[in-house]
PDB file as gemmi writes it, atoms N, CA and C in Angstrom:
CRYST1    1.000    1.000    1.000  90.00  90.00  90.00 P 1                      
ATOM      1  N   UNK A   1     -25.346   2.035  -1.592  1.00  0.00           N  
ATOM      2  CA  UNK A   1     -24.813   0.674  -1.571  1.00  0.00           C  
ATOM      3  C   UNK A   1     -23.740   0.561  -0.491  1.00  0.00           C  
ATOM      4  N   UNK A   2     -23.610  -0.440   0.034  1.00  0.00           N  
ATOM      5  CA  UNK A   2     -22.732  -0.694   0.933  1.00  0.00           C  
ATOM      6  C   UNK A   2     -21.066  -0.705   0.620  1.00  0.00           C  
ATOM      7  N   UNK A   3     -20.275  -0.096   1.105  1.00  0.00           N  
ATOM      8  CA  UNK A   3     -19.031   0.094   0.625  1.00  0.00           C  
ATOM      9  C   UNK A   3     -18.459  -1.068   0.465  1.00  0.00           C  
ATOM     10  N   UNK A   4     -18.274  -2.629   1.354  1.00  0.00           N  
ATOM     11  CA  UNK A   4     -18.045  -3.472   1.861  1.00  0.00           C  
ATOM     12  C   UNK A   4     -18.437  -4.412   0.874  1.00  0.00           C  
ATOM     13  N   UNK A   5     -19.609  -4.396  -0.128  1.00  0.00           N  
ATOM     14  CA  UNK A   5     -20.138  -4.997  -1.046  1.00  0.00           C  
ATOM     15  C   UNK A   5     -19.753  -6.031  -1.068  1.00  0.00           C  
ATOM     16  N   UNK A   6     -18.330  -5.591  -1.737  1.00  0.00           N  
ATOM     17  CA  UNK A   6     -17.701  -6.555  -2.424  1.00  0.00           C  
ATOM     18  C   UNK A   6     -17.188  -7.494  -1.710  1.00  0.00           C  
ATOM     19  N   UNK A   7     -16.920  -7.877  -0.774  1.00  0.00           N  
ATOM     20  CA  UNK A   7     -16.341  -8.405   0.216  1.00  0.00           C  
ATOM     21  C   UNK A   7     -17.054  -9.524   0.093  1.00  0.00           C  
ATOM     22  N   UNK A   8     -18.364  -9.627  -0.002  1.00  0.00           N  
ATOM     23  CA  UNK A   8     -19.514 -10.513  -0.270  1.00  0.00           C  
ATOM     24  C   UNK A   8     -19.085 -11.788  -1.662  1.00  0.00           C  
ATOM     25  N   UNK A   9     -18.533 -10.948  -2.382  1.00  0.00           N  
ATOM     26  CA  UNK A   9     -18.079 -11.960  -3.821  1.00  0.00           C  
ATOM     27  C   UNK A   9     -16.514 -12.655  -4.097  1.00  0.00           C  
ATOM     28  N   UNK A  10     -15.786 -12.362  -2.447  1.00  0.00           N  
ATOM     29  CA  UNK A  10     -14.290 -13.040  -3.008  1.00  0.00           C  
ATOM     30  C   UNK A  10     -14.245 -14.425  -2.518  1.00  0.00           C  
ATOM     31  N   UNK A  11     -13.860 -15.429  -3.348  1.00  0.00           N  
ATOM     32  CA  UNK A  11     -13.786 -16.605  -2.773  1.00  0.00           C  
ATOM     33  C   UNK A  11     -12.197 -17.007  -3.121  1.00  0.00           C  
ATOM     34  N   UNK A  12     -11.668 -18.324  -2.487  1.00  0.00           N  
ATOM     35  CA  UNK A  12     -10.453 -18.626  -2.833  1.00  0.00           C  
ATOM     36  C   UNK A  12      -9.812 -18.363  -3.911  1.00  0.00           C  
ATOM     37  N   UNK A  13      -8.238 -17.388  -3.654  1.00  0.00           N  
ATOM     38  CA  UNK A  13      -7.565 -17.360  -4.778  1.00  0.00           C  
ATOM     39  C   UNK A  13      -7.833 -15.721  -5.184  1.00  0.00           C  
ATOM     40  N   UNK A  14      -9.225 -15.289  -4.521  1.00  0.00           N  
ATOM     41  CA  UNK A  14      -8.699 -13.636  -5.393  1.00  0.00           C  
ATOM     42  C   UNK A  14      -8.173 -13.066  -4.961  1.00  0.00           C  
ATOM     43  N   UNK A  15      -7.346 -11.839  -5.564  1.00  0.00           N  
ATOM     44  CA  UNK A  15      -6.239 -11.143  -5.025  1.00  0.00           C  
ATOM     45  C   UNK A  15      -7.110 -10.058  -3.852  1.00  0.00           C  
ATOM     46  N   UNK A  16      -6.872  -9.759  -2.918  1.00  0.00           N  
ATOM     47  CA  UNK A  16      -7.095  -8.344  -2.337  1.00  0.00           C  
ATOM     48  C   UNK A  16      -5.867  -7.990  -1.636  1.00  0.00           C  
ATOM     49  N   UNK A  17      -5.491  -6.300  -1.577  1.00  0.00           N  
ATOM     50  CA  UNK A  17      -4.998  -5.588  -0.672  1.00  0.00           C  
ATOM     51  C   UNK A  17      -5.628  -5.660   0.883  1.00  0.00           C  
ATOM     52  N   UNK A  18      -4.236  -5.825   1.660  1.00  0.00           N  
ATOM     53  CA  UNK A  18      -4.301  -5.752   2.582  1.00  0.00           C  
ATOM     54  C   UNK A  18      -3.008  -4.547   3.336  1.00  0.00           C  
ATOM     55  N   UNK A  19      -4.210  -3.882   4.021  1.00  0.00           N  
ATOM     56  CA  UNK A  19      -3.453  -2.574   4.370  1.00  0.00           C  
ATOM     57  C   UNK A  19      -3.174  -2.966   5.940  1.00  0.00           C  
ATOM     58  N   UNK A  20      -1.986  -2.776   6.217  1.00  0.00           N  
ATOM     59  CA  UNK A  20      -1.069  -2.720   7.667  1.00  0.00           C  
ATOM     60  C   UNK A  20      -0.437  -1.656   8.061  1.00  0.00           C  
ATOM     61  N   UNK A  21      -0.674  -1.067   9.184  1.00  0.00           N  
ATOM     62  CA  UNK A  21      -0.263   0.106   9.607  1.00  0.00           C  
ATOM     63  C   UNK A  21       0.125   0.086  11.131  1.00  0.00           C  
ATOM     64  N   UNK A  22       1.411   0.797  11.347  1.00  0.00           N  
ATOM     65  CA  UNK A  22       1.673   0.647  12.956  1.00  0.00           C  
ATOM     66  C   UNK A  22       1.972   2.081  12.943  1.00  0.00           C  
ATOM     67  N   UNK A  23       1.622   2.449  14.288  1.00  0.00           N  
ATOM     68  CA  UNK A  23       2.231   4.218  14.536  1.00  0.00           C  
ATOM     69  C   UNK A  23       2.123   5.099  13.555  1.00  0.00           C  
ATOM     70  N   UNK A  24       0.607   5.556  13.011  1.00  0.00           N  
ATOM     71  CA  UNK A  24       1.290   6.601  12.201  1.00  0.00           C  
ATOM     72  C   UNK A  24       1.154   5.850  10.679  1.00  0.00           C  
ATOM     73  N   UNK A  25       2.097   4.898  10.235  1.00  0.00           N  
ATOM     74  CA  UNK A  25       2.245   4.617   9.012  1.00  0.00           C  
ATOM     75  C   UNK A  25       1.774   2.954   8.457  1.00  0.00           C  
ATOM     76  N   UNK A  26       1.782   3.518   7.026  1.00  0.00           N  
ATOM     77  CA  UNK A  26       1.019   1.909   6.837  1.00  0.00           C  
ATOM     78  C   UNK A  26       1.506   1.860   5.277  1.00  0.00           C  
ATOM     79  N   UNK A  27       1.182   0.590   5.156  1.00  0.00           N  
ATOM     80  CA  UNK A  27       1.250  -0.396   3.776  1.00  0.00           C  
ATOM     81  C   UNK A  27       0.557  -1.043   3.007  1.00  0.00           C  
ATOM     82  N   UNK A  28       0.779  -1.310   1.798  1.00  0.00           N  
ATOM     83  CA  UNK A  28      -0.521  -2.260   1.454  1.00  0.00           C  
ATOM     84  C   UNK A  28       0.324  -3.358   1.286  1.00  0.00           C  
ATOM     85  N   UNK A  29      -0.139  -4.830   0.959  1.00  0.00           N  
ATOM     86  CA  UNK A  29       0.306  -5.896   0.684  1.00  0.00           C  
ATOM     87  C   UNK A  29      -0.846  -6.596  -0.300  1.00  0.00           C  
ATOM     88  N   UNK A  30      -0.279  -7.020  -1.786  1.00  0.00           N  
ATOM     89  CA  UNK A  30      -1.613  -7.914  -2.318  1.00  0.00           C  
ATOM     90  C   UNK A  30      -1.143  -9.248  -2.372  1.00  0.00           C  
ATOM     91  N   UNK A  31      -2.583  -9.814  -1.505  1.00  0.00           N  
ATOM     92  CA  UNK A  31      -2.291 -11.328  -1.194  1.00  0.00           C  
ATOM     93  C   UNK A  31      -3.624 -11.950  -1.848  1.00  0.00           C  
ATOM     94  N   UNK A  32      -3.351 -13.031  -1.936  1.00  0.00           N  
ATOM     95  CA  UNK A  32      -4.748 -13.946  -2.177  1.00  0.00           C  
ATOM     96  C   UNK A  32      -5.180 -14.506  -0.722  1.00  0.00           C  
ATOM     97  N   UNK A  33      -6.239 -15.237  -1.170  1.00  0.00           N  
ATOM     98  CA  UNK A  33      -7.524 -15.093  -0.168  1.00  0.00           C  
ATOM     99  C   UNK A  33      -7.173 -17.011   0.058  1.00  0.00           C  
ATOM    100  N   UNK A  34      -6.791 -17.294   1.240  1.00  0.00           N  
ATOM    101  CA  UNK A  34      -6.397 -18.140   1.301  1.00  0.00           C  
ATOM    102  C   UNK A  34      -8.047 -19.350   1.896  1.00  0.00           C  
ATOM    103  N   UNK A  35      -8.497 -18.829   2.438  1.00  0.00           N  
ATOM    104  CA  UNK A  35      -9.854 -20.077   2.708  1.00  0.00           C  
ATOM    105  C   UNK A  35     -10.689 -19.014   3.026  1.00  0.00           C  
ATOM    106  N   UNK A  36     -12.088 -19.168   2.943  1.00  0.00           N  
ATOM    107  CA  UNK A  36     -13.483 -18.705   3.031  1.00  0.00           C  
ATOM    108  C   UNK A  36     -14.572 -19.121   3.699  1.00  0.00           C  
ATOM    109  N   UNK A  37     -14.652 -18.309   5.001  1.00  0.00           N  
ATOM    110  CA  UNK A  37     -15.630 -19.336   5.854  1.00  0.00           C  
ATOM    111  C   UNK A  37     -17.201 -18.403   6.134  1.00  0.00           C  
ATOM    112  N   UNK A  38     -17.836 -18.956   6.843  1.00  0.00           N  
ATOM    113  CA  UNK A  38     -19.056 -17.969   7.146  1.00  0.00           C  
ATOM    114  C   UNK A  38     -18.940 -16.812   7.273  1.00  0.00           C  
ATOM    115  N   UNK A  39     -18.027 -16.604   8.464  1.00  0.00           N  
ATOM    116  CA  UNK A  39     -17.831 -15.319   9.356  1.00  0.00           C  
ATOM    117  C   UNK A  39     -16.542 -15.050   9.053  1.00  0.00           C  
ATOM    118  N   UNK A  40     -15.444 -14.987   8.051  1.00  0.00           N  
ATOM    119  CA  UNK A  40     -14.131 -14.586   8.426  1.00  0.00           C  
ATOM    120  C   UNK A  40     -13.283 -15.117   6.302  1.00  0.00           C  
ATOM    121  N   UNK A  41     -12.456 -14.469   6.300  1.00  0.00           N  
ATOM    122  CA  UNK A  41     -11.739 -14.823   5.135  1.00  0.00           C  
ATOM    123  C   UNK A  41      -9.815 -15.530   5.991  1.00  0.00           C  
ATOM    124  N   UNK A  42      -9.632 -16.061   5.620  1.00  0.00           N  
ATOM    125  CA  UNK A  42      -7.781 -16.232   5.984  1.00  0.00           C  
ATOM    126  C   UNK A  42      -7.015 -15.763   4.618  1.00  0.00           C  
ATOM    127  N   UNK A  43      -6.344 -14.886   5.018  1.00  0.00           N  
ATOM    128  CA  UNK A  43      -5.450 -14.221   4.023  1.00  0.00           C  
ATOM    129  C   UNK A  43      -4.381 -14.222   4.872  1.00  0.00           C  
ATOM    130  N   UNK A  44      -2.815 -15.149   4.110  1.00  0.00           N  
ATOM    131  CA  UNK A  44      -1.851 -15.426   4.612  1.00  0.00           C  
ATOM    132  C   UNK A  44      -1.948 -15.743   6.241  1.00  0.00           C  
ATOM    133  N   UNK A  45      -2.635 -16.089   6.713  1.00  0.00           N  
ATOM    134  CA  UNK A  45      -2.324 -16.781   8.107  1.00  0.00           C  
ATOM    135  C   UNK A  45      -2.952 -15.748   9.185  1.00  0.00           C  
ATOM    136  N   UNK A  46      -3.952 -14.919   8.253  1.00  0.00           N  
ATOM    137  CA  UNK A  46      -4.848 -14.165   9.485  1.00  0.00           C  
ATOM    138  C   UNK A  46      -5.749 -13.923   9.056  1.00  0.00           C  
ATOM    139  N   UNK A  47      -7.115 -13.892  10.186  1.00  0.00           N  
ATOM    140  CA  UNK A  47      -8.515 -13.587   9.744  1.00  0.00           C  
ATOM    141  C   UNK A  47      -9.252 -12.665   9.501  1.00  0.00           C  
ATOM    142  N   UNK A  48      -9.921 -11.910   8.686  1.00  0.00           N  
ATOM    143  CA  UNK A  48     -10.391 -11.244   8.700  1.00  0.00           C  
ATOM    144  C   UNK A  48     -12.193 -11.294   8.420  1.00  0.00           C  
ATOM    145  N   UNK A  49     -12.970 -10.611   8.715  1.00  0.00           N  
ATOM    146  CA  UNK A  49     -14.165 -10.348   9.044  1.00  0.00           C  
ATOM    147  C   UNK A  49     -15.063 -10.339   7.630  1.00  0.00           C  
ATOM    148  N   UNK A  50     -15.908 -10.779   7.509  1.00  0.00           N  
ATOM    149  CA  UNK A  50     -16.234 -11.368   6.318  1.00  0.00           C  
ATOM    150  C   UNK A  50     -17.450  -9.623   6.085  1.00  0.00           C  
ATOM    151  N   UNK A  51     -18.028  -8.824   7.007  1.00  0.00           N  
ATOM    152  CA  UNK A  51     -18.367  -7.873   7.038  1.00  0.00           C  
ATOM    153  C   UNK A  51     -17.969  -7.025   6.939  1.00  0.00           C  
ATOM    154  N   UNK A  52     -16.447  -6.666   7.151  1.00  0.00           N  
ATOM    155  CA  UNK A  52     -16.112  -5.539   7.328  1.00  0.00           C  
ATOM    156  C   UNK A  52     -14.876  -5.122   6.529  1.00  0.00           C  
ATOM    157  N   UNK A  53     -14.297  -6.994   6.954  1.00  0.00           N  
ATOM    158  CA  UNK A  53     -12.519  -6.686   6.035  1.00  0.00           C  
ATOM    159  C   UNK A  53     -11.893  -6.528   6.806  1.00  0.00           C  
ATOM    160  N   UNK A  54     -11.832  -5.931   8.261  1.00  0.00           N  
ATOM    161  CA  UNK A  54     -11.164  -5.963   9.076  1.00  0.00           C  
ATOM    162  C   UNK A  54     -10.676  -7.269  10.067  1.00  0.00           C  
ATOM    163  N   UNK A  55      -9.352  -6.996  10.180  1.00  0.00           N  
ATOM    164  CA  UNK A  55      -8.829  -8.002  11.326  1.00  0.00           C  
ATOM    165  C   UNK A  55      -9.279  -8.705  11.945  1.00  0.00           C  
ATOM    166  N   UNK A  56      -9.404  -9.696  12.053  1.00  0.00           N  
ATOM    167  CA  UNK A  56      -9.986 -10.154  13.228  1.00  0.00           C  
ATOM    168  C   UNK A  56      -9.247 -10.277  14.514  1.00  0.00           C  
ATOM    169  N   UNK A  57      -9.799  -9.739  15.705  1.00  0.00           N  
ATOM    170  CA  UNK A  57      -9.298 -10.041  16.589  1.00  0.00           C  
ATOM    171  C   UNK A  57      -8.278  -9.062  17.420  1.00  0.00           C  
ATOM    172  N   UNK A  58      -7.633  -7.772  16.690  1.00  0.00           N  
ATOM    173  CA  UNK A  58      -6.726  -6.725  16.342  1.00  0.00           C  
ATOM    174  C   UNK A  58      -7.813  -5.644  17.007  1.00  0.00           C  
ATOM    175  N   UNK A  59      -7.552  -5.638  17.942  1.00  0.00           N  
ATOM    176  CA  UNK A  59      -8.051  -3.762  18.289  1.00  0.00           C  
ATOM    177  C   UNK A  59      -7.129  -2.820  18.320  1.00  0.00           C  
ATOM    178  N   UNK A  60      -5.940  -3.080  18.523  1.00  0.00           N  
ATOM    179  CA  UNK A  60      -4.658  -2.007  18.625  1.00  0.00           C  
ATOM    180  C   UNK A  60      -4.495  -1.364  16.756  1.00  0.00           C  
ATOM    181  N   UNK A  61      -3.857  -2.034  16.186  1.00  0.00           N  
ATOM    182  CA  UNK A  61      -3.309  -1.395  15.054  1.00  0.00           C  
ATOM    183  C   UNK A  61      -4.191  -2.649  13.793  1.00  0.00           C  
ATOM    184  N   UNK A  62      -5.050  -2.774  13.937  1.00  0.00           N  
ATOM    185  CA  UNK A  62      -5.568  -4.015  13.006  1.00  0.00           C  
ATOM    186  C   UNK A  62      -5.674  -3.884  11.150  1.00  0.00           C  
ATOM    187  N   UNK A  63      -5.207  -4.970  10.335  1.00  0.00           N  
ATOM    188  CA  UNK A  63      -5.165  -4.916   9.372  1.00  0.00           C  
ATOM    189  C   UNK A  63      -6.797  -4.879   8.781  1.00  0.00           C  
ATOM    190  N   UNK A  64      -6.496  -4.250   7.238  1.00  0.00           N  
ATOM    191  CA  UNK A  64      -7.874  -4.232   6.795  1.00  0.00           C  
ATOM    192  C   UNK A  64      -7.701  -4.888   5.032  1.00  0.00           C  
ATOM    193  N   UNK A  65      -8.777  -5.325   4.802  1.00  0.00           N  
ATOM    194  CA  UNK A  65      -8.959  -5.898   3.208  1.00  0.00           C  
ATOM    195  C   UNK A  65      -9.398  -4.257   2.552  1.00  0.00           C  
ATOM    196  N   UNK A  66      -9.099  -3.972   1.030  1.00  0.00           N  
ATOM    197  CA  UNK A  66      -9.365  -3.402   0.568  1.00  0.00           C  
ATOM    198  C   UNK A  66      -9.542  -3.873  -1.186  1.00  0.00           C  
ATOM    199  N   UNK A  67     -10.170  -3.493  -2.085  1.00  0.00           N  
ATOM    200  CA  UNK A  67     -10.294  -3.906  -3.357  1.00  0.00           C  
ATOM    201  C   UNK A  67      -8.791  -3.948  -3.853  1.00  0.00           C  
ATOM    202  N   UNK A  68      -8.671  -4.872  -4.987  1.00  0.00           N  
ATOM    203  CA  UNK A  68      -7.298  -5.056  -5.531  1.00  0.00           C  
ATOM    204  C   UNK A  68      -7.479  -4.501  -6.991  1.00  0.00           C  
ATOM    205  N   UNK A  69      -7.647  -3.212  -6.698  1.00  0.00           N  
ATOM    206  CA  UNK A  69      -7.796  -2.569  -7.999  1.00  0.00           C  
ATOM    207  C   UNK A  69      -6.679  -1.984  -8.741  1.00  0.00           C  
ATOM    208  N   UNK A  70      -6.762  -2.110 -10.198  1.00  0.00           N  
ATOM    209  CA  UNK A  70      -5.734  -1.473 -11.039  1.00  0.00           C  
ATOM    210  C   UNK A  70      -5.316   0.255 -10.508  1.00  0.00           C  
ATOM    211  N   UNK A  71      -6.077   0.982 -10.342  1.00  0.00           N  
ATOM    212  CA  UNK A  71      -5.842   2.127  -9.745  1.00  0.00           C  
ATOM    213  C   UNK A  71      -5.243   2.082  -8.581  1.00  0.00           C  
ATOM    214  N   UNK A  72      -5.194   1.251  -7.509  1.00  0.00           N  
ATOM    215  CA  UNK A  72      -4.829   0.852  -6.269  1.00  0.00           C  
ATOM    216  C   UNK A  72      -3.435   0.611  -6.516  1.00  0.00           C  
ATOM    217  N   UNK A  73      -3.541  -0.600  -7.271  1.00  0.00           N  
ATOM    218  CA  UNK A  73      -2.149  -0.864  -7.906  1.00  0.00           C  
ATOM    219  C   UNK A  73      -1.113   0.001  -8.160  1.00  0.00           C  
ATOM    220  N   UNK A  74      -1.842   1.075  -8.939  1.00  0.00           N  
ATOM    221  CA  UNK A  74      -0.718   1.990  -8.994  1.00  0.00           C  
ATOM    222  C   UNK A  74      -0.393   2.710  -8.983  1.00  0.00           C  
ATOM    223  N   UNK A  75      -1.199   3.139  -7.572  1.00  0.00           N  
ATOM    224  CA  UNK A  75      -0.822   4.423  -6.402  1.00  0.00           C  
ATOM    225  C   UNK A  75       0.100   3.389  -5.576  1.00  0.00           C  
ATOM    226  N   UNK A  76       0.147   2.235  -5.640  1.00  0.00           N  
ATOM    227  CA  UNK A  76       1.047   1.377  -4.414  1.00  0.00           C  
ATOM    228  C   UNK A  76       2.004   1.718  -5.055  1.00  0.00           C  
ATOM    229  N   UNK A  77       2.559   1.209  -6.267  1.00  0.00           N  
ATOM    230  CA  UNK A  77       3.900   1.259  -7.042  1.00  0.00           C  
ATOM    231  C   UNK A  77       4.529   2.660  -7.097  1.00  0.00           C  
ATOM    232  N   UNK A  78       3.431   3.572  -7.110  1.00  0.00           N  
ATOM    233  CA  UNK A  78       4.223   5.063  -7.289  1.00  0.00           C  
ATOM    234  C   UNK A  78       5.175   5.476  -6.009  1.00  0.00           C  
ATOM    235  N   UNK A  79       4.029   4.957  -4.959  1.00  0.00           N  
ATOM    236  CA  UNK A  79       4.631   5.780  -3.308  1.00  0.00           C  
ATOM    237  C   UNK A  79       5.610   4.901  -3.217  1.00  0.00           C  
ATOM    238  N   UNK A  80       5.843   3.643  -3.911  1.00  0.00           N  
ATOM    239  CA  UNK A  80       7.186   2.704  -3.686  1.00  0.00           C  
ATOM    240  C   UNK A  80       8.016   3.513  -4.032  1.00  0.00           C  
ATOM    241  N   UNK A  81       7.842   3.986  -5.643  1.00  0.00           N  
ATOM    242  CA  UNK A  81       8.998   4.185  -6.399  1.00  0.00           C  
ATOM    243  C   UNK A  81       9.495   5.566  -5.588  1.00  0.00           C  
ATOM    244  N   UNK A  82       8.555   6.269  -5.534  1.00  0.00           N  
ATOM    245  CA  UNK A  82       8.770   7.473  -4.906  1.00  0.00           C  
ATOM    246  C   UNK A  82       9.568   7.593  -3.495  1.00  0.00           C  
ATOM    247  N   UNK A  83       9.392   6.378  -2.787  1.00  0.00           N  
ATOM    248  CA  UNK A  83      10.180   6.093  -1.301  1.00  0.00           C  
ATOM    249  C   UNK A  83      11.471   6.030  -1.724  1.00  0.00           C  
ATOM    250  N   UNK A  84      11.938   4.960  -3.007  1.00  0.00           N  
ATOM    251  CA  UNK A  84      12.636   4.496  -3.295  1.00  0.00           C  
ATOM    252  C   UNK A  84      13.589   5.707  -3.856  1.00  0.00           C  
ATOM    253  N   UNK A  85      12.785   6.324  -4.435  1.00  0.00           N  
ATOM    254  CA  UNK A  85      14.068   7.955  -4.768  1.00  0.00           C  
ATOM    255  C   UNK A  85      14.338   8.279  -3.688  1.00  0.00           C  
ATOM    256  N   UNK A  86      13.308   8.790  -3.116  1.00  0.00           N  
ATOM    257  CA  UNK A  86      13.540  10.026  -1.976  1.00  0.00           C  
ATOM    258  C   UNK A  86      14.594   8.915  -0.882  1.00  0.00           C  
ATOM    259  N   UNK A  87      14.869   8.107  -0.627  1.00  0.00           N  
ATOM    260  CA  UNK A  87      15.694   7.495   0.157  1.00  0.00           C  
ATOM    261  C   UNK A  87      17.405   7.900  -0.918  1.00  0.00           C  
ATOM    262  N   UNK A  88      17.251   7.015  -2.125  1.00  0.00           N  
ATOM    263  CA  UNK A  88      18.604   7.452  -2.833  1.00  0.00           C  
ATOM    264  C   UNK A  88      19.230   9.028  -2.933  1.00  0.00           C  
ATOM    265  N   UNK A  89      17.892  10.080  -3.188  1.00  0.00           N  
ATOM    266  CA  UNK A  89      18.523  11.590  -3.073  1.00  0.00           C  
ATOM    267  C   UNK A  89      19.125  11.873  -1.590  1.00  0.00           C  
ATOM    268  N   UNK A  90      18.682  10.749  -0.566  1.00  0.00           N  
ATOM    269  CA  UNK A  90      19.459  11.294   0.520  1.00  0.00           C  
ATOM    270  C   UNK A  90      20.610  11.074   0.503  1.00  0.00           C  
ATOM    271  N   UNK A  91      21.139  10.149   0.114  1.00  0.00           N  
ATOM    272  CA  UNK A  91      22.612   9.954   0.216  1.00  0.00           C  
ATOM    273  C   UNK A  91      23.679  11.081  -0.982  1.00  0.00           C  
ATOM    274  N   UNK A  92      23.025  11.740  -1.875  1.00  0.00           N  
ATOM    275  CA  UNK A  92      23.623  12.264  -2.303  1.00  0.00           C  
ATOM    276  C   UNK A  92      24.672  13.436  -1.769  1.00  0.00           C  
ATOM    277  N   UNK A  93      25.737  13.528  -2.114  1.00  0.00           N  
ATOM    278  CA  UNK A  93      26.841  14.610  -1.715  1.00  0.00           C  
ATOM    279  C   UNK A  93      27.080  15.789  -2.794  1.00  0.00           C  
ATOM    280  N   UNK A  94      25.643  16.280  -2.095  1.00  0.00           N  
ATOM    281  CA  UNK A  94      25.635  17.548  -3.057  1.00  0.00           C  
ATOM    282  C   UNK A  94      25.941  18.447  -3.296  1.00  0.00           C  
ATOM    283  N   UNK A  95      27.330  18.730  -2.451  1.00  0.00           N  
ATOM    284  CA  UNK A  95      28.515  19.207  -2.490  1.00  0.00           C  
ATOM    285  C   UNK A  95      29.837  19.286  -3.488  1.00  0.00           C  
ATOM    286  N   UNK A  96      29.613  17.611  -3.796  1.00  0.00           N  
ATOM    287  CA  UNK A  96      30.919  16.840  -4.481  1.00  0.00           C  
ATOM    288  C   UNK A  96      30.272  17.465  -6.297  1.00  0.00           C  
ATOM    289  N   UNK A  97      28.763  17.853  -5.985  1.00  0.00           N  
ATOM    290  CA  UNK A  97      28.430  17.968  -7.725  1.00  0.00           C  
ATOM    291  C   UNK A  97      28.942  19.273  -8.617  1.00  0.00           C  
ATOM    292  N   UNK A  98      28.967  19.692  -9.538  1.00  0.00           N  
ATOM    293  CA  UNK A  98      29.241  20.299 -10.445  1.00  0.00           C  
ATOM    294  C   UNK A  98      28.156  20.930 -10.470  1.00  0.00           C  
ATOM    295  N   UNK A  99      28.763  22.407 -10.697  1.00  0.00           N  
ATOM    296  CA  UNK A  99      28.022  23.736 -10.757  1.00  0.00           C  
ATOM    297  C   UNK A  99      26.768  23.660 -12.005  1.00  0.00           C  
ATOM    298  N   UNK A 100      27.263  23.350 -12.875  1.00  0.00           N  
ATOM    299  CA  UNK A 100      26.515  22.498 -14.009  1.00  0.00           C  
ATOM    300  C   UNK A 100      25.336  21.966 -13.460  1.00  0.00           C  
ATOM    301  N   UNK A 101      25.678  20.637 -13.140  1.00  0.00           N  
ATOM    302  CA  UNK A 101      24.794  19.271 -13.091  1.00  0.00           C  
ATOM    303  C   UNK A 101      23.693  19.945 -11.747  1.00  0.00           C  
ATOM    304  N   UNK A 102      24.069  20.932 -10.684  1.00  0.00           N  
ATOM    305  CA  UNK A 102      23.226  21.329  -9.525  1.00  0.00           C  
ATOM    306  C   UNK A 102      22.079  22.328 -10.441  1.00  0.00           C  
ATOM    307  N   UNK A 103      22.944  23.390 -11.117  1.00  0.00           N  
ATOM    308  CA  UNK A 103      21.825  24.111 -12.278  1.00  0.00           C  
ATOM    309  C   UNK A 103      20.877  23.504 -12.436  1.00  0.00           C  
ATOM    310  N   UNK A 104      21.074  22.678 -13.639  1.00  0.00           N  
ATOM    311  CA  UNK A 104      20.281  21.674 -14.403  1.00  0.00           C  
ATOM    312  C   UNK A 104      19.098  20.635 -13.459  1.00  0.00           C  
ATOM    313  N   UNK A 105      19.763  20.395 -11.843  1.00  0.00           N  
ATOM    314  CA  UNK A 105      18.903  19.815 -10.960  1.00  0.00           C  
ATOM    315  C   UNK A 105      17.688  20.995 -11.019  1.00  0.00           C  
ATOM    316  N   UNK A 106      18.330  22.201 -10.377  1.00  0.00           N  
ATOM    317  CA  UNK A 106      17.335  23.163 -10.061  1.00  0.00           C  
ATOM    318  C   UNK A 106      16.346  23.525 -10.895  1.00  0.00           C  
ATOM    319  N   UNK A 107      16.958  23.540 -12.205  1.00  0.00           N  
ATOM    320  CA  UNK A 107      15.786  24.009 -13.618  1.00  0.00           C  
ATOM    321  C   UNK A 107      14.910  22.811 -13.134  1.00  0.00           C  
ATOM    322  N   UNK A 108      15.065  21.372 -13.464  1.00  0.00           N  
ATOM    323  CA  UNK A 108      14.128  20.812 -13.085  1.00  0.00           C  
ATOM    324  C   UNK A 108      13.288  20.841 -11.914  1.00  0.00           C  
ATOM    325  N   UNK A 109      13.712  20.744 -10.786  1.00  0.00           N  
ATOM    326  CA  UNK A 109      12.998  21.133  -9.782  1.00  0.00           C  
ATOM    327  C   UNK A 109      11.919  22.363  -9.644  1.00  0.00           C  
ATOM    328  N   UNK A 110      12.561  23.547  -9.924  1.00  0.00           N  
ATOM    329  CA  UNK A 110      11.660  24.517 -10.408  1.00  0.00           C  
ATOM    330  C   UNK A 110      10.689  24.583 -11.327  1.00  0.00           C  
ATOM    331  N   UNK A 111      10.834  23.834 -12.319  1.00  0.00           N  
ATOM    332  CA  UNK A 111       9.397  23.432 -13.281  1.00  0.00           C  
ATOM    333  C   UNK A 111       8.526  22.554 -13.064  1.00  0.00           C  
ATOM    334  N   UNK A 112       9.029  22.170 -11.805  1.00  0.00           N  
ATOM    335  CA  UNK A 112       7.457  21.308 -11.472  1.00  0.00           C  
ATOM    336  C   UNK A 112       7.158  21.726 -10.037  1.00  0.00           C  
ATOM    337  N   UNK A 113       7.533  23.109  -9.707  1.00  0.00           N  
ATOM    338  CA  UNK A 113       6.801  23.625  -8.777  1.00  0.00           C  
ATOM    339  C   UNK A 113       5.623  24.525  -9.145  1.00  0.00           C  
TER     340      UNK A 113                                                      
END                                                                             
């Protein structure tokens, strides 16, 4: 079956991911499907390819449609949340902590290696 299938059944209003990536790194965004034409979908104010999901028009770094699936969902939310630590443990002054509280980091750390 064609991977793209589905692409065939979204009409105004359903949600899909849309993945954006520059250099290296990328994102998803879930938007609805703003108008539906022969050849092309508009999602938020750009076109994409009613075959493929891809960009229209974008050869450099071009966005793509992907299913807006519950599983999708929440691999997006994890790598958020997960950005969202790993940014706060940087600022920590892990210096200023207690011999204690660094232990107790490490036990944890070590049990989920």
């Amino acid at each position: 079956m064609n991977e793209n299938a589905w692409l065939n059944d979204l009409k105004v209003g359903d949600e899909v991911a849309v993945w954006t990536s520059s250099y290296g790194s990328g994102y998803y965004e879930f938007r609805k499907i703003d108008k539906v034409h022969k050849a092309h979908f508009v999602v938020g104010g750009s076109k994409y390819r009613r075959d493929s999901g891809r960009q229209a028009g974008e050869t450099w770094h071009p966005a793509y449609l992907r299913q807006a699936t519950d599983e999708l969902k929440a691999e997006v939310a994890t790598t958020k949340r997960v950005n969202i630590l790993g940014r706060k443990f940087e600022g920590i002054q892990w210096r200023g902590l207690s011999l204690e509280t660094l232990e107790a980091i490490d036990a944890i750390l070590s049990a989920k290696q």
